[in-house]
N, C-alpha and C positions, 0 to 999 in steps of 0.2 A: 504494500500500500504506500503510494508515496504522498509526499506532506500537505498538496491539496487534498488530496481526498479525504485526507486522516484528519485534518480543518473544516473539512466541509460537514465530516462527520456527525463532529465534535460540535458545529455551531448547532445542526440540526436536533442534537439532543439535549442540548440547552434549552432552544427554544420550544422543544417539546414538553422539558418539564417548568419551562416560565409559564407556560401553557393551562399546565396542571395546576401548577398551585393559585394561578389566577382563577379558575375556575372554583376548586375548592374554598380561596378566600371568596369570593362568589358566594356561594353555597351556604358559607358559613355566618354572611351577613345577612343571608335572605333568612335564612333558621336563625337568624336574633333578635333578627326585625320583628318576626311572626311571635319571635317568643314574645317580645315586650308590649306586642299588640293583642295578645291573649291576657299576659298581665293585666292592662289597662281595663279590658274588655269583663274580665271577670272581677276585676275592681272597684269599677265605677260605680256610685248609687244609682239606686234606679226607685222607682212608686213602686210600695207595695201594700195592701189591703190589709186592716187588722179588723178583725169583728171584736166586739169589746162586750161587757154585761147589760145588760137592759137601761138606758138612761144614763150610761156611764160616758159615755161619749166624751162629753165638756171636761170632766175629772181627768179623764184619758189622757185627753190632748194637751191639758196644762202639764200634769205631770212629765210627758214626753218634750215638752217646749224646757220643761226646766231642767231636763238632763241633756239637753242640746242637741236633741233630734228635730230635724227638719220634720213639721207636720201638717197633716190639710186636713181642715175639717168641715164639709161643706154644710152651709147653714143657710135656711132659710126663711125670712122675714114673713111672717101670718100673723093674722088680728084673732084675739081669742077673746071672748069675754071675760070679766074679772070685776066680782062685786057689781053689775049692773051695768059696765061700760066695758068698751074696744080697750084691750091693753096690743100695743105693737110686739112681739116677742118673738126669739131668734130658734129655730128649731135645728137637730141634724136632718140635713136633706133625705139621706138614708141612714136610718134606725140600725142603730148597732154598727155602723161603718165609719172606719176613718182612715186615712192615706199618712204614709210616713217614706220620704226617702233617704235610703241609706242604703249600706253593703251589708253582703252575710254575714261578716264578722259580728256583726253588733247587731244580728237577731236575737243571739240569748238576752241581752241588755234590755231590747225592746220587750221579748215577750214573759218577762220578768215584772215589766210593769206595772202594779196593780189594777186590775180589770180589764186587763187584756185578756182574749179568751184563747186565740190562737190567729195564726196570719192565715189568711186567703189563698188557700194553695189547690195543688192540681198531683195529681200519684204524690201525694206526699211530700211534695216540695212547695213551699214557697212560688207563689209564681207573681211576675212582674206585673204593674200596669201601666199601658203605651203614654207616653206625655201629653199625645192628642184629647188621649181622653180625660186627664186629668184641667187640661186648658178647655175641655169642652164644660167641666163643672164648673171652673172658675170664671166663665162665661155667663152660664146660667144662673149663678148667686148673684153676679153682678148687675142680673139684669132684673126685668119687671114682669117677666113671662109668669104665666100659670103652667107649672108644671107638675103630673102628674108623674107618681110613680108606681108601678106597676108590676107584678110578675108573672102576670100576661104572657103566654108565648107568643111570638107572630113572627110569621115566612120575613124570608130575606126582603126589604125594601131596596131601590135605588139608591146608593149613595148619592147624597147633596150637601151644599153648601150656602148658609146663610149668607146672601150678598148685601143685604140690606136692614135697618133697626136695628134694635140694641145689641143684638145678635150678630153683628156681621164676626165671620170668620168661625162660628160654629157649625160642625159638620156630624152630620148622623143619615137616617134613612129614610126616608120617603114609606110607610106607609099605607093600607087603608084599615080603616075601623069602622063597622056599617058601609055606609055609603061617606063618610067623610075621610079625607087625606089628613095625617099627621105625620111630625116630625120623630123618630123615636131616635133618641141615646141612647147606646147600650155602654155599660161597664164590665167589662171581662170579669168572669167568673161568680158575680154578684148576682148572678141571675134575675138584675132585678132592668127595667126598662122604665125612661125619665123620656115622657109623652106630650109634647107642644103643640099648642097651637098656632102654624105658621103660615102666613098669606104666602100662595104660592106663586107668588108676584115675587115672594123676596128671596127664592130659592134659586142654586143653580145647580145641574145636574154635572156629577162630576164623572 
């Protein structure tokens, strides 16, 4: 072999293993990336549904506020008599529910609580709930709708979109009851359905 060829060899197996280990460093940052996007992914808080004791609601959520958990407790404004007259007074939207978000780590924390009954789960786990739908309650406290709620089953409606009144940017399903059109919210796993009356003048289908 003489000294070109034995150079030519030689750059050739070089470059074959600059080759290699580019790839493998390659490889090795895609499998790190993924790893710290799994971390993140299974770390992040997220909404998750606690059912609590009967009228325990209010107690619940102070409690949870003062051990510094993020909490929602949606309420709603109804006229009740009281001694002879209309008292204004603030109710839970839905009975026995209230929303907290956090990570797993600090479930025992949470359902340690007092009057916590258990989380809102699915096989036994914990299950999440979407932000949409948590912006869809904080929609409707805000606003001046009559809302019903219900555990009613009813077929899949249309998806739509509140475009207009107090409502704009709440989104649920289009649909019938009798002969009349309603708006219905669902909340995952609550089995329970939050029933509007909405001009359908002010809807958009999505």
């Amino acid at each position: 072999m003489n000294i070109y060829s034995f150079k030519k060899k030689k750059l050739t197996i070089n470059y074959l293993c600059d080759h290699l280990f580019s790839k493998m460093s390659e490889q090795e940052h895609i499998l790190s990336q993924e790893s710290k996007n799994l971390k993140k992914t299974t770390s992040e808080r997220k909404w998750y549904a606690l059912y609590t004791r009967p009228r325990a609601e209010k107690l619940v959520y102070q409690r949870l506020v003062e051990e510094g958990v993020e909490t929602f407790l949606p309420l709603q404004k109804t006229y009740r008599m009281w001694n002879d007259r209309k008292k204004l007074v603030e109710r839970p939207l839905l009975s026995s529910y209230i929303f907290v978000k956090t990570k797993k780590k600090y479930f025992p924390k949470v359902y340690r609580t007092n009057g916590v009954v258990k989380f809102v789960s699915f096989e036994g786990q914990p299950v999440s709930i979407p932000q949409n739908q948590i912006d869809n309650l904080r929609l409707l406290i805000n606003s001046d709708a009559e809302i019903e709620v219900t555990f009613d089953k009813f077929a899949q409606g249309d998806n739509v979109e509140v475009i207009n009144g107090s409502l704009i940017g709440l989104t649920g399903e289009l649909i019938r009851i009798g002969s009349k059109n309603r708006v219905a919210v669902r909340i995952d796993r609550l089995d329970q359905n939050l029933i509007l009356k909405i001009p359908k003048a002010f809807l958009k289908k999505l």
